[in-house]
GUKOL-60138 format. One line per 4 residues: their letters; for each residue y, z, x of N, C-alpha, C. Coordinates in nm, 4 decimals. Example, Ala and Ser with C-alpha at 12.3 -4.5 7.8 and 13.67 -1.06 7.14 Angstrom:
residues 2
AS	-0.5690:0.7800:1.3190:-0.4500:0.7800:1.2300:-0.3300:0.7800:1.3200  -0.2250:0.7080:1.2850:-0.1060:0.7140:1.3670:0.0030:0.7870:1.2900;
END
This chain:
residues 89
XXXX	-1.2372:-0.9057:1.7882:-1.3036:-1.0155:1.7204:-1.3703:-0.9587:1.5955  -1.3438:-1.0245:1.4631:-1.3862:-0.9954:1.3339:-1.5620:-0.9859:1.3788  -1.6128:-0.8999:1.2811:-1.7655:-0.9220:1.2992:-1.8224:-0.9492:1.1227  -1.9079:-1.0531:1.1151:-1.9381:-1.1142:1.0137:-2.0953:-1.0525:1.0229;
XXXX	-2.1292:-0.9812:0.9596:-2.2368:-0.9715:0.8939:-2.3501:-1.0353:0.8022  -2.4331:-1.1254:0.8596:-2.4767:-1.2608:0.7926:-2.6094:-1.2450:0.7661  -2.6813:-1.1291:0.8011:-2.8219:-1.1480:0.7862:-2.8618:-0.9876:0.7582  -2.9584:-0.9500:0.7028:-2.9707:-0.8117:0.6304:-3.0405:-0.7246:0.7919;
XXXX	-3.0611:-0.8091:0.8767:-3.0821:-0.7246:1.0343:-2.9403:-0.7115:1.0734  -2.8299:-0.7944:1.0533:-2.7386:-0.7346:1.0933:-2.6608:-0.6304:1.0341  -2.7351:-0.6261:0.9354:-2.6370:-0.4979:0.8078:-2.7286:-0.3534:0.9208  -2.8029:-0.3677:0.8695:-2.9123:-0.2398:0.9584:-2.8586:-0.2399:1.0964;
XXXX	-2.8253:-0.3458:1.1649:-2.7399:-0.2921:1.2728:-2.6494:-0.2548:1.2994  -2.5904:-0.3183:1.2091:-2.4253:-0.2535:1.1986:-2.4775:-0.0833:1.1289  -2.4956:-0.0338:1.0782:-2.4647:0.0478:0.9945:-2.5800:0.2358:1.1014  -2.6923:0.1348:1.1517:-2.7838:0.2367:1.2170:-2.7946:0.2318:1.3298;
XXXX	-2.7606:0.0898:1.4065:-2.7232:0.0854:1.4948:-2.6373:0.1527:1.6029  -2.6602:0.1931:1.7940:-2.5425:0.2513:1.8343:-2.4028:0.1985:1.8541  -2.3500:0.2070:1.9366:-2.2176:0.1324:1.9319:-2.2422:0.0247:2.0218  -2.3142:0.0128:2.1116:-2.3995:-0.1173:2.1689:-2.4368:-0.1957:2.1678;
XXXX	-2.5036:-0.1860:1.9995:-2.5779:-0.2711:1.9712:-2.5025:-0.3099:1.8274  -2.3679:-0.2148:1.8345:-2.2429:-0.3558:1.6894:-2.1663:-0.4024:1.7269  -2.1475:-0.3591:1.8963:-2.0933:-0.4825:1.9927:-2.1491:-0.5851:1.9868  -2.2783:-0.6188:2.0074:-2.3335:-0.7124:2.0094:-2.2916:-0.7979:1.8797;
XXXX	-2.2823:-0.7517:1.7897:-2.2585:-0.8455:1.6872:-2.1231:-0.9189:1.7112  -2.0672:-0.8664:1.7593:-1.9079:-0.9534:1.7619:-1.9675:-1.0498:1.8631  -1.9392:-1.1847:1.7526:-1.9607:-1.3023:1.8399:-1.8924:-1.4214:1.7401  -1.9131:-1.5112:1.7905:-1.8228:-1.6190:1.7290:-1.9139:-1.6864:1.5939;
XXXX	-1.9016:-1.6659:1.5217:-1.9887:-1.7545:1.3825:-2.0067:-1.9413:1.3958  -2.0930:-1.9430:1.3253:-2.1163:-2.0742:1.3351:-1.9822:-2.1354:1.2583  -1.9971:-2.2927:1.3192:-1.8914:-2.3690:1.2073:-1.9710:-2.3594:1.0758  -2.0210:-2.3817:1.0239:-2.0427:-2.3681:0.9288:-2.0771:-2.2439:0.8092;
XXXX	-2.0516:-2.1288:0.8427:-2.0514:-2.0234:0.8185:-1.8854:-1.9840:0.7200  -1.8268:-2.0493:0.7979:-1.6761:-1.9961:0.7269:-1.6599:-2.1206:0.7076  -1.6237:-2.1287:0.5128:-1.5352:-2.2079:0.4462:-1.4326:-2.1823:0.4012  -1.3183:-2.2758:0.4213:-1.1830:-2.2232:0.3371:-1.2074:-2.3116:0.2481;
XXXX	-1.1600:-2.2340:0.1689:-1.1821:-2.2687:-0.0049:-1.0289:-2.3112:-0.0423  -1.0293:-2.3834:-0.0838:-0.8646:-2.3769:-0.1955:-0.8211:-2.2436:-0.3127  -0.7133:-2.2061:-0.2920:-0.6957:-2.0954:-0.3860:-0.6823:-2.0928:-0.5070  -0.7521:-2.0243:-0.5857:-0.7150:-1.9857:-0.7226:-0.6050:-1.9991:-0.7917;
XXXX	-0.5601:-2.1284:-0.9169:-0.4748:-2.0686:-0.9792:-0.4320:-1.9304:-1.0462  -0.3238:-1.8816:-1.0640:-0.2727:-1.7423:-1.0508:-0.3283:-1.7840:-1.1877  -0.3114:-1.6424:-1.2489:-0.3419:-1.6441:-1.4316:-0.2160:-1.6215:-1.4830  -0.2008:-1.6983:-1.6354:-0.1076:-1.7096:-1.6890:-0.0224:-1.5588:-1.7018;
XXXX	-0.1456:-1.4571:-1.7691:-0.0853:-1.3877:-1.7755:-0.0083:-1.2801:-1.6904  0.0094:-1.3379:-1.5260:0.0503:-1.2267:-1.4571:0.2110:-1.2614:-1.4467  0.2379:-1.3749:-1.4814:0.3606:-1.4115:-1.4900:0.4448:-1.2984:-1.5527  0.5953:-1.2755:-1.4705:0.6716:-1.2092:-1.5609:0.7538:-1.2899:-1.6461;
XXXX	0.8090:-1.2066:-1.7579:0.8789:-1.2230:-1.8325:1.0119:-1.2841:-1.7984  1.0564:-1.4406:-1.8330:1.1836:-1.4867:-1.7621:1.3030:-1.3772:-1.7935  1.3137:-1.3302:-1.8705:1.4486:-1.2174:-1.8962:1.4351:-1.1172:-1.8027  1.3042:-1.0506:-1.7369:1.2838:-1.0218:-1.6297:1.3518:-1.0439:-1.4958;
XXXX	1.3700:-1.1284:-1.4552:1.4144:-1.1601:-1.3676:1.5512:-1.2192:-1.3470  1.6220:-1.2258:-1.4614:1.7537:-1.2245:-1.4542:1.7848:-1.1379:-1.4507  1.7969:-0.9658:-1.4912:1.8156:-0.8987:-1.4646:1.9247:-0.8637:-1.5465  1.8609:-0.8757:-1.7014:1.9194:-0.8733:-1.8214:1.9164:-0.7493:-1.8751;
XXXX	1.8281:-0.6824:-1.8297:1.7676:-0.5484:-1.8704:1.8445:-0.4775:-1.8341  2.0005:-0.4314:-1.7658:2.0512:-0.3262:-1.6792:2.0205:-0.2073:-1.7681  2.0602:-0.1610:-1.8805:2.0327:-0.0662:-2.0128:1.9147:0.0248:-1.9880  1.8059:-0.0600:-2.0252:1.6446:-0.0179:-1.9588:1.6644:0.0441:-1.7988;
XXXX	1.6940:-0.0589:-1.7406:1.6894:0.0297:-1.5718:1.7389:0.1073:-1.5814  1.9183:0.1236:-1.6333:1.9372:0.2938:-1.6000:1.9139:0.3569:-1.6761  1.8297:0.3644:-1.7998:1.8201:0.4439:-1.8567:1.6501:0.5339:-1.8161  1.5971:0.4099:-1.7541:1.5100:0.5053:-1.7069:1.4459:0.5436:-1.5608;
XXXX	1.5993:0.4983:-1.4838:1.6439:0.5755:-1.3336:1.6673:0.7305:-1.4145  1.8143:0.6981:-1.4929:1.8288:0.8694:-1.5439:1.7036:1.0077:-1.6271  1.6300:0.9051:-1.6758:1.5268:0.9577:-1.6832:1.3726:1.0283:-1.5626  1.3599:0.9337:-1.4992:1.2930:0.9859:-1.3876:1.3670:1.0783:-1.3010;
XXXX	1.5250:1.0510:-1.2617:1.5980:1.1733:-1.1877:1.5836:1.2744:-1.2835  1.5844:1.2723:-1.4007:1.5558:1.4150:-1.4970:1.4326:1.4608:-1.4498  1.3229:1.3798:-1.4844:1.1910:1.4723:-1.4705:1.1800:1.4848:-1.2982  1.2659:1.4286:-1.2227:1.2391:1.4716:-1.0945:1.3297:1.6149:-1.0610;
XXXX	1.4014:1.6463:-1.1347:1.4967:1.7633:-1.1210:1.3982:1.8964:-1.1810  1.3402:1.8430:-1.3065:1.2484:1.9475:-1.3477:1.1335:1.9701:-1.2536  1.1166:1.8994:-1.2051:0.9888:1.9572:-1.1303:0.9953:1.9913:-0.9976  1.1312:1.9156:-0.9470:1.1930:2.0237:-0.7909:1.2771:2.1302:-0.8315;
XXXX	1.3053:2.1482:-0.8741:1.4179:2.2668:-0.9440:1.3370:2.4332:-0.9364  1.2026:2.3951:-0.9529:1.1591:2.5842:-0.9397:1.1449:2.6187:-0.7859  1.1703:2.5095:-0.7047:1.1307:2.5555:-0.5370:1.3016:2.5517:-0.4589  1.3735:2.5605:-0.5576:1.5097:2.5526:-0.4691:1.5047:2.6720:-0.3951;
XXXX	1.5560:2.6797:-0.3010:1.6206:2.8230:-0.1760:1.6705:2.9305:-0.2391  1.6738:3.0083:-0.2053:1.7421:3.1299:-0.2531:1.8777:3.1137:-0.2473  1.9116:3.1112:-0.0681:2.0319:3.0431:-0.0690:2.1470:2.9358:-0.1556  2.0434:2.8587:-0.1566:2.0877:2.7732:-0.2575:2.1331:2.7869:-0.4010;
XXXX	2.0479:2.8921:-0.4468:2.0813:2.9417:-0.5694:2.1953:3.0141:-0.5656  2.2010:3.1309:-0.4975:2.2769:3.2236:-0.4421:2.4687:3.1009:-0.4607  2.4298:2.9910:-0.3684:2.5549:2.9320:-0.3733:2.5970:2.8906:-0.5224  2.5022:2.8563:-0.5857:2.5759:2.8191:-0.7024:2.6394:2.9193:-0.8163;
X	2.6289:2.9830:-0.7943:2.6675:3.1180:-0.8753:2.7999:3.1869:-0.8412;
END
């Protein structure tokens, strides 16, 4: 059961309290304690870009898949195996 913290004795109990006494706090809240609210319109600006999502961009994506596999090669590349090296040679 969620525990709602509603009064600044229950903060001090929760927090200094033993484990006994933040049991105690789990209890059922009043009705009137919890409101559901209606949600927030989103903001304009989080919208993506409609060309976005067609998936117009292929160019961009692989060009910077091939790019991140680059800098991911540079930076695993000094811990390869001996072995491993050994084979390519």
């Amino acid at each position: 059961m969620p525990v709602i913290l509603m009064t600044e004795t229950d903060v001090e109990q929760w927090l200094t309290g033993s484990a006994q006494e933040a049991l105690e706090l789990q209890k059922p809240a009043p009705d009137n304690a919890v409101v559901i609210v209606e949600p927030k319109k989103a903001c304009p600006y989080r919208k993506l870009h409609p060309h976005w999502r067609e998936g117009g961009d292929q160019v961009g994506l692989a060009s910077m898949t091939a790019f991140l596999s680059l800098v991911l090669h540079v930076v695993v590349s000094p811990f390869e195996t001996r072995a491993r090296l050994e084979a390519e040679i």
